[in-house]
C-alpha positions as CSV (number, residue, x, y, z in Angstrom):
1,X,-1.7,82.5,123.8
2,X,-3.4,79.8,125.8
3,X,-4.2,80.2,129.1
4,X,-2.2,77.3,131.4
5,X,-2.9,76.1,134.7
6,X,-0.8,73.5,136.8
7,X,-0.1,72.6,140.6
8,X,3.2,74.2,141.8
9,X,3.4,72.7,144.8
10,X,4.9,68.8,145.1
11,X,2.5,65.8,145.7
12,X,1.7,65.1,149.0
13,X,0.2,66.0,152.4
14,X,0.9,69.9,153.7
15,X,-0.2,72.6,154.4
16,X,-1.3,74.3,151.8
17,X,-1.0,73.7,148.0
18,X,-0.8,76.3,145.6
19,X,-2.2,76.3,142.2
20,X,-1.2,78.7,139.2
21,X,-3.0,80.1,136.4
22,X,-1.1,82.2,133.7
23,X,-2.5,83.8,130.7
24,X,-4.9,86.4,128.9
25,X,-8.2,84.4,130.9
26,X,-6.2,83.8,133.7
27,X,-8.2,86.8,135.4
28,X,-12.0,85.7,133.6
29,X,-11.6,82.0,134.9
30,X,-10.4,82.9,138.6
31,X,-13.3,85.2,139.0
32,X,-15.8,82.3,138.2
33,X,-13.9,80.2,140.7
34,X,-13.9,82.9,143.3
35,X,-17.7,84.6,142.6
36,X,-15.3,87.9,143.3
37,X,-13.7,90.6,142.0
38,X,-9.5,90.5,142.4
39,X,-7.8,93.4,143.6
40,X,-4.2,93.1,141.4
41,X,-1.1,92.5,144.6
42,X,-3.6,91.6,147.4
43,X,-4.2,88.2,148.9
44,X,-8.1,87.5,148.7
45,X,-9.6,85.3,151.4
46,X,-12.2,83.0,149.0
47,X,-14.5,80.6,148.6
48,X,-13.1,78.6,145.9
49,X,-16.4,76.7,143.3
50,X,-16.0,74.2,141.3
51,X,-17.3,74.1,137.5
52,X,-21.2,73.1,139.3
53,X,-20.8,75.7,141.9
54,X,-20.3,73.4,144.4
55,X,-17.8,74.6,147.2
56,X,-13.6,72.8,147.0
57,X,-12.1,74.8,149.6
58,X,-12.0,78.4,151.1
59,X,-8.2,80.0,150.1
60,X,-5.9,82.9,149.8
61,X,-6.3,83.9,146.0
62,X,-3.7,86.3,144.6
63,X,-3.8,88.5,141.2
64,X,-0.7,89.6,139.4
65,X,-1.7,92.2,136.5
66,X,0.6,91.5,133.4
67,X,3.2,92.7,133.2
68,X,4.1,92.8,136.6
69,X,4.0,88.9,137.4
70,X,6.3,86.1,137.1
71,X,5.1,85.0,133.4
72,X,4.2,89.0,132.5
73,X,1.3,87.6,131.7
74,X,-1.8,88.4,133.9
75,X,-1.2,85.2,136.9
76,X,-3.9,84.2,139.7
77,X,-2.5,82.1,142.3
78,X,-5.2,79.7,144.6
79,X,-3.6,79.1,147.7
80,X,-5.5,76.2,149.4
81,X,-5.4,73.8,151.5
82,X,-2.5,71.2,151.0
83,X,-3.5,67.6,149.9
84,X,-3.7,65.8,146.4
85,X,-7.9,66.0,146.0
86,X,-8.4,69.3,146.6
87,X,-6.0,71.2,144.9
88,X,-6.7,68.5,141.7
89,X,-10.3,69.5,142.2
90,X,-8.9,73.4,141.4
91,X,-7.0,72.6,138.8
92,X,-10.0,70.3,137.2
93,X,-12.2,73.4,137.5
94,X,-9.6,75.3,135.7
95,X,-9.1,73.4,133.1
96,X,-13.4,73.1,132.6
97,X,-13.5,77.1,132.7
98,X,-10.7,76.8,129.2
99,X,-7.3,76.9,130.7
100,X,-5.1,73.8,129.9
101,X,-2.1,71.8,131.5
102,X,1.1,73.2,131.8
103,X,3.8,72.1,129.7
104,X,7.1,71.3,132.2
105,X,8.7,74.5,132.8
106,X,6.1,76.2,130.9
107,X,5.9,79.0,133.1
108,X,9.5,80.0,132.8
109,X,9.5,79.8,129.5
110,X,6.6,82.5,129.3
111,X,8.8,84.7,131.5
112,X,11.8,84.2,129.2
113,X,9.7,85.0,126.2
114,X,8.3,88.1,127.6
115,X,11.9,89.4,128.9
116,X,11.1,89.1,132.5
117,X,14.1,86.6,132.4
118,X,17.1,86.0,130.4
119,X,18.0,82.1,129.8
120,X,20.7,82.6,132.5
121,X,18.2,83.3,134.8
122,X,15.8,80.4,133.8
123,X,18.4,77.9,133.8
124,X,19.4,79.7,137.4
125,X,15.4,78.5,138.6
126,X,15.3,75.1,137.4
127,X,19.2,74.6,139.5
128,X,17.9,76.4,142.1
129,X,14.8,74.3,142.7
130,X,17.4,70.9,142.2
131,X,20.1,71.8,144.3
132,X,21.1,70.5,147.6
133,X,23.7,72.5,149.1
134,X,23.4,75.9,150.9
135,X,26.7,77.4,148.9
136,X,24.7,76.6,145.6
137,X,21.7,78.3,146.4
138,X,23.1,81.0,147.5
139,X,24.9,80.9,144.2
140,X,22.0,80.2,142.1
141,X,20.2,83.8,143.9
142,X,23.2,85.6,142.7
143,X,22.6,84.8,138.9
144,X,18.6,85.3,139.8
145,X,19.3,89.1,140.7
146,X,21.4,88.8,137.4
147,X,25.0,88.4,138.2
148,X,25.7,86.2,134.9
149,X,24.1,88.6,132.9
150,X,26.8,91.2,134.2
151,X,29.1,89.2,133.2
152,X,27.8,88.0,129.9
153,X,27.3,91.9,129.0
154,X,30.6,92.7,130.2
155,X,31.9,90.2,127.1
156,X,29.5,91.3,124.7
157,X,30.0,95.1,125.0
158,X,34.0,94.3,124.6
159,X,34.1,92.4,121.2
160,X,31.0,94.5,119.9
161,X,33.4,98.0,120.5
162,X,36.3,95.2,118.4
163,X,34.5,94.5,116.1
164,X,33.2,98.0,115.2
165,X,36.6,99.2,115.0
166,X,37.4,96.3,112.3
167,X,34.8,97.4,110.4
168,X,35.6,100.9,110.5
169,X,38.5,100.0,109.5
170,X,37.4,97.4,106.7
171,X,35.0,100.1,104.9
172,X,36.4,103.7,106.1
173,X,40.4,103.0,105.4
174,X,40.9,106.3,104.1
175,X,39.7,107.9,107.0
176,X,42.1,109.0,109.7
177,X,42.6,106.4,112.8
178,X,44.2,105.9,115.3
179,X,47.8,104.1,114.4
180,X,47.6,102.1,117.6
181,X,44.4,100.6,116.5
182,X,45.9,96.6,115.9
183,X,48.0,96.9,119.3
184,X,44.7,98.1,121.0
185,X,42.8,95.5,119.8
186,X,44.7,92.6,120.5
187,X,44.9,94.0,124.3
188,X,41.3,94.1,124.5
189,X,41.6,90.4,123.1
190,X,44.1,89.5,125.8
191,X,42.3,90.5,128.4
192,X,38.9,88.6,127.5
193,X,40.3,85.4,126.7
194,X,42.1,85.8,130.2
195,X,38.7,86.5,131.8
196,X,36.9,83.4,129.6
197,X,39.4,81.2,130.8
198,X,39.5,82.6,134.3
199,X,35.8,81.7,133.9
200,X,35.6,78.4,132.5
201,X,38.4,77.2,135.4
202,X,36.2,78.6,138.2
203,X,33.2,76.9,136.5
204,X,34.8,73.6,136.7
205,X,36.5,73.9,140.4
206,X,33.1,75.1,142.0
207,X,31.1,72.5,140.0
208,X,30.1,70.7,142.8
209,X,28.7,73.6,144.7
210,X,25.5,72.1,142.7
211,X,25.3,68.1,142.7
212,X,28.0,68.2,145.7
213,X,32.0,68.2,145.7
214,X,33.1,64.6,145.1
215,X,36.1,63.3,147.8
216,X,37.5,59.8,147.2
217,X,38.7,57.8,150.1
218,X,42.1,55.3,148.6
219,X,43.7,53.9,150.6
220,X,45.4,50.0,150.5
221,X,43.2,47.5,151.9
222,X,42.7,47.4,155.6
223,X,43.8,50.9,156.1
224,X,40.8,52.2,157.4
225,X,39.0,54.0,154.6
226,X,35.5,52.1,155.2
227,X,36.1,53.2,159.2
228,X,36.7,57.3,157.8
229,X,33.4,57.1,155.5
230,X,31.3,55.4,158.7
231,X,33.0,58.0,160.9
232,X,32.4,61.3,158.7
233,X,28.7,60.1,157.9
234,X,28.4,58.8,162.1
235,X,26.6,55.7,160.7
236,X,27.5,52.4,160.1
237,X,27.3,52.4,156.1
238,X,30.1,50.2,154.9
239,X,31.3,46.6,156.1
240,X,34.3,47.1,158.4
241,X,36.3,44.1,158.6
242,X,39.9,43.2,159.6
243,X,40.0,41.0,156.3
244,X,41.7,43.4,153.6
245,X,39.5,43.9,150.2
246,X,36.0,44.2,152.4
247,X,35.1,47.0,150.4
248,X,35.4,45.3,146.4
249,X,33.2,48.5,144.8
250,X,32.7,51.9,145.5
251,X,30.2,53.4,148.1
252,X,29.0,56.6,147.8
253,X,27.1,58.8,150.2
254,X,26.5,62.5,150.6
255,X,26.5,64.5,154.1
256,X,27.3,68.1,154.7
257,X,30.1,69.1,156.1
258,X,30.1,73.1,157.1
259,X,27.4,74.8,153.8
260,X,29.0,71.9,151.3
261,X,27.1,69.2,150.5
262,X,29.9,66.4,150.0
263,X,30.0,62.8,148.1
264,X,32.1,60.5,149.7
265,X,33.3,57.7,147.8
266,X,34.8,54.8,149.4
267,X,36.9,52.6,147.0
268,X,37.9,49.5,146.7
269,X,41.6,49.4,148.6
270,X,44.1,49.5,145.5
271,X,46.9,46.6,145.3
272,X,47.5,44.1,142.7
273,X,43.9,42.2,142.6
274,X,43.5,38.5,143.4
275,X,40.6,37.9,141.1
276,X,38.3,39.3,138.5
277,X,35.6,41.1,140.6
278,X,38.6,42.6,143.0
279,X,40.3,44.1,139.8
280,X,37.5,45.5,138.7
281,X,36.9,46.9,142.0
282,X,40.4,48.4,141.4
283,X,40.3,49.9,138.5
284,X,36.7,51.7,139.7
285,X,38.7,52.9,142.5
286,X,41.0,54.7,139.8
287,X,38.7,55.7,138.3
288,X,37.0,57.7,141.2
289,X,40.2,60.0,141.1
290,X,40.0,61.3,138.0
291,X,36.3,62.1,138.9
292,X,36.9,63.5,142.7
293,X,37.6,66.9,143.5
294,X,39.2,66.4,146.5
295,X,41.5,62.9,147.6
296,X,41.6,61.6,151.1
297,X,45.0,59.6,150.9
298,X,44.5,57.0,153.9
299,X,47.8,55.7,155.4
300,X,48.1,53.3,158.6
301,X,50.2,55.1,161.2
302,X,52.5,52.0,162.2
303,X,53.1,50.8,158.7
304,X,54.3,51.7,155.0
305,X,54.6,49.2,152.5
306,X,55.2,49.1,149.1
307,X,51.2,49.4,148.2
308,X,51.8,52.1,150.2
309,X,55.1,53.9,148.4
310,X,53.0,53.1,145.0
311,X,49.6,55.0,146.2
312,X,52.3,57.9,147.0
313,X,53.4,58.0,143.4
314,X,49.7,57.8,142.2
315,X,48.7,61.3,144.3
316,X,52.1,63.1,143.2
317,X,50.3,63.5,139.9
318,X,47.4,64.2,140.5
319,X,46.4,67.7,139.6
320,X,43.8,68.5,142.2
321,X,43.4,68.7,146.3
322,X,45.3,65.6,148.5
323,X,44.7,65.2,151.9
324,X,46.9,62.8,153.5
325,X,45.2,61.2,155.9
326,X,47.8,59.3,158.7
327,X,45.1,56.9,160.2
328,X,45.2,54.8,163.3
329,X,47.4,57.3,166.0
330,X,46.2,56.2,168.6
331,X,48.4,52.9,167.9
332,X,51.6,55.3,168.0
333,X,53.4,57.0,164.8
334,X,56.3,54.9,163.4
335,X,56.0,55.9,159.6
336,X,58.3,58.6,158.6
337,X,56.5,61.4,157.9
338,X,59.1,63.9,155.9
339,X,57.3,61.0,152.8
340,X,54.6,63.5,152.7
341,X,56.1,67.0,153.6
342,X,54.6,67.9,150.0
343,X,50.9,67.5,151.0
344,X,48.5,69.0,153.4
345,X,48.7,66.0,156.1
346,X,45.9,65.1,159.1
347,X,46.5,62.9,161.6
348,X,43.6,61.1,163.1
349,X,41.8,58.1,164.9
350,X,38.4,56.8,163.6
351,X,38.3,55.5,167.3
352,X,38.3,58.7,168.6
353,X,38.0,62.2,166.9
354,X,37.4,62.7,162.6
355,X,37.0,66.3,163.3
356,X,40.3,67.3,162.0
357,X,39.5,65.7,159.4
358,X,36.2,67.4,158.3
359,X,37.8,70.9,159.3
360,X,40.7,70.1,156.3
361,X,37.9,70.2,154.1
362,X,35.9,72.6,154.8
363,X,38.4,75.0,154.9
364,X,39.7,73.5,151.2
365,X,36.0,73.6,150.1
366,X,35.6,77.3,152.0
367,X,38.4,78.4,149.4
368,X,36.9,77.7,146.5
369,X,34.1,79.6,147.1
370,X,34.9,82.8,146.3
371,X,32.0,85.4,145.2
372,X,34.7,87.2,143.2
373,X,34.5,84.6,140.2
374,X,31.6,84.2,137.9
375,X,30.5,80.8,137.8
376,X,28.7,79.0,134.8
377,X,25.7,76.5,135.9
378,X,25.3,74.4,133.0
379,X,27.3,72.4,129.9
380,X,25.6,75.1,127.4
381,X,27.0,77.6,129.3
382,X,30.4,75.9,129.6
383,X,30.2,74.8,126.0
384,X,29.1,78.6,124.7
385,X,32.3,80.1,126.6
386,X,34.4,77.6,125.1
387,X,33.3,77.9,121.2
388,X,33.5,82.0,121.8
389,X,37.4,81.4,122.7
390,X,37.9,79.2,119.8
391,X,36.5,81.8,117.3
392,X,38.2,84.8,118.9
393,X,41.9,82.5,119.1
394,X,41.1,82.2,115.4
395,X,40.0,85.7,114.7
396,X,43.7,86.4,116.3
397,X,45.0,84.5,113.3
398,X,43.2,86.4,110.6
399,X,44.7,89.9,112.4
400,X,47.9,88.2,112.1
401,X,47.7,88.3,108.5
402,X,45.7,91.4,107.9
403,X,42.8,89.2,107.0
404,X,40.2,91.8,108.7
405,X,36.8,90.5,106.8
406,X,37.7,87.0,108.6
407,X,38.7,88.3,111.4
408,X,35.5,90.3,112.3
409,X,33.5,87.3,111.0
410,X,35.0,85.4,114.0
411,X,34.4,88.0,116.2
412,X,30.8,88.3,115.7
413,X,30.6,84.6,116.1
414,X,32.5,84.7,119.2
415,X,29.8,87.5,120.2
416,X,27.3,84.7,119.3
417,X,28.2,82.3,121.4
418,X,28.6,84.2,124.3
419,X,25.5,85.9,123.9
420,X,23.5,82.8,123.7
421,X,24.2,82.0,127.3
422,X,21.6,85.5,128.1
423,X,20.2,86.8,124.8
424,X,20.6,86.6,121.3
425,X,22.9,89.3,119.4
426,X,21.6,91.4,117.6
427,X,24.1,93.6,114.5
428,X,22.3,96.7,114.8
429,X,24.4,96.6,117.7
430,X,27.4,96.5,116.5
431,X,26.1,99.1,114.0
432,X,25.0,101.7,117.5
433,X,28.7,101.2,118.5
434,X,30.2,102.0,115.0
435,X,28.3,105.3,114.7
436,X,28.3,106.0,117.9
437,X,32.5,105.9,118.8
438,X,33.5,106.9,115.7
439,X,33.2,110.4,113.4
440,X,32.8,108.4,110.5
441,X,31.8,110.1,107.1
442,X,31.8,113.6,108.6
């Protein structure tokens, strides 16, 4: 396999720049550059040459003997000084000595391919080097040390052990088992769908741990919604102006409130639009909803009108985290506020403290957070879990009607899918369980 070379450090002025080599001449080229011998775990201070022997730079070098390196492949790392020319002038002198360019992500994919990863863990580095938030990396170490894989094992084990009692049963029928054997089996079904779909709803409520939770500001117009986003972000980002529909689009900005990273989006106020751009300013703000994880429902303290009682109805059916947010106390309270005895309500004044405000959510956010849950990182991984419950809810139709050679057909599917998220599946496995569980043949 070739030997690959690329800068692993981003473009621009630091303090040091670090440039990998990975492959079978990754220890022949480095020695060229170094005019030394590499002591495999120890950082070598060196005088780094180029292909004429002309000095670059004087660096830490380190060797990592295959296996035990990222790639398992023998890895030298050149730690040097940080700035675009010289590390360039490294990585040009690498690729003279008979290395080549890195492909993107190359180097994962060598540790995948030599098992030093699963794909769990190699989707886990690319979100890990992405992500924003100090709950998603902290997340994203979890399914490094292998926490997914757990999980994914967990699954596999349990419909491998089903399915090698099917097919005990399919091809040993005149052997003696157990009578309970269908009722067992459709309890060890039960419970892994439950856990699946236990998954895939924890998967999708902590989805913004990654790209950051979503909360959407609604509000009718003039109610103060543009003042909240200013306050929460303490800058100045949207128009505030007494004239209602300012704000005729969405604003979004991010800001962290506690270890979340948080979009706010400020819609357009939401009332029956006077012209074209205003309506579809509306209908944006609708739209935000649906895509929000959490809605701040903004309501002026010494007024409710019927834009008002109509925003109410909107948030009563909505599946998902309202805040009410009572805005503008510092003019007095003259609503009635038994209108919203069904949601979590805050009372506040952009003119003086938003803190209650940004406590309310953290503490929502702080909740779904909990290290109890496996989380999936990606679609594939969301879209792996959900085929594996459509083949076993299908293989559950072929047990009803005895049809056992369909049924374990879906069952090794389902084992498919979910492998697919770590490793591939391999039916000597199946076979291992079959033999091993069972006194089959005598």
């Amino acid at each position: 396999m070739d030997t690959i070379a690329a800068i692993a450090t981003p473009k621009g002025v630091g303090a040091i720049s670090i440039v990998r080599l990975s492959g079978d001449k990754a220890l022949e080229i480095a020695k060229k550059v170094t005019k030394k011998e590499l002591k495999p775990r120890y950082a070598t201070l060196s005088k780094l040459y180029d292909y004429e022997n002309s000095l670059i730079d004087i660096g830490l070098v380190i060797y990592f003997k295959a296996p035990h390196s990222f790639t398992g492949e023998d890895v030298v790392e050149f730690q040097c000084h940080g700035g675009y020319a010289v590390s360039k002038l490294v990585l040009e002198t690498l690729l003279k000595y008979g290395a080549r360019i890195a492909e993107p992500g190359e180097f994962t994919k060598r540790a995948f391919l030599n098992g030093k990863i699963d794909a769990s863990q190699a989707e886990a580095i690319a979100k890990l080097i992405q992500t924003k938030s100090k709950e998603g990396a902290k997340l994203l170490s979890r399914q490094l040390e292998g926490e997914l894989q757990k999980f994914v094992d967990e699954i596999r084990d349990k419909l491998i052990e089903i399915m090698a009692y099917a097919e005990v049963f399919i091809d040993y029928a005149e052997e003696d088992l157990p009578q309970s054997m269908d009722s067992d089996i459709r309890s060890r079904l039960d419970n892994i769908k439950k856990l699946l779909q236990k998954t895939l709803e924890a998967s999708k409520r902590r989805e913004g741990m990654l790209s950051g939770y979503k909360v959407a500001i609604i509000g009718k117009p003039n109610v103060g919604k543009s003042s909240i986003l200013n306050a929460l972000l303490n800058t100045n980002r949207a128009i505030v102006s007494d004239i209602a529909g300012t704000t005729r689009d969405t604003i979004e900005e991010d800001v962290q409130i506690g270890e979340h990273l948080i979009r706010f989006v400020d819609t357009a106020g939401i009332r029956e639009a006077k012209d074209e751009i205003e309506k579809i300013g509306v209908e944006r703000s609708k739209e935000a909803i649906k895509k929000s994880d959490i809605i701040l429902a903004v309501f002026d303290a010494t007024s409710f009108t019927q834009e008002d009682e109509e925003i109410l109805n909107l948030i009563k059916d909505v599946k998902k985290d309202v805040i009410v947010v009572i805005n503008k106390i510092d003019k007095g309270i003259s609503i009635d506020l038994d209108k919203f005895k069904e949601f979590r309500v805050v009372k506040i004044s952009t003119k003086e403290d938003i803190s209650p405000l940004a406590k309310e959510i953290e503490k929502i956010l702080d909740n779904y957070n909990s290290e109890d849950d496996y989380v999936l990182i990606s679609t594939r991984q969301v879209n792996a879990v959900e085929k594996a419950l459509k083949e076993i809810n299908e293989a559950e139709e072929f047990l009803n009607t005895g049809e056992l050679e369909l049924f374990s057909y879906n069952i090794q599917n389902a084992i498919k899918e979910i492998s697919s998220i770590t490793k591939p599946f391999e039916y000597d496995e199946m076979l291992d369980k079959m033999f091993g569980n069972f006194c089959v043949g005598k």
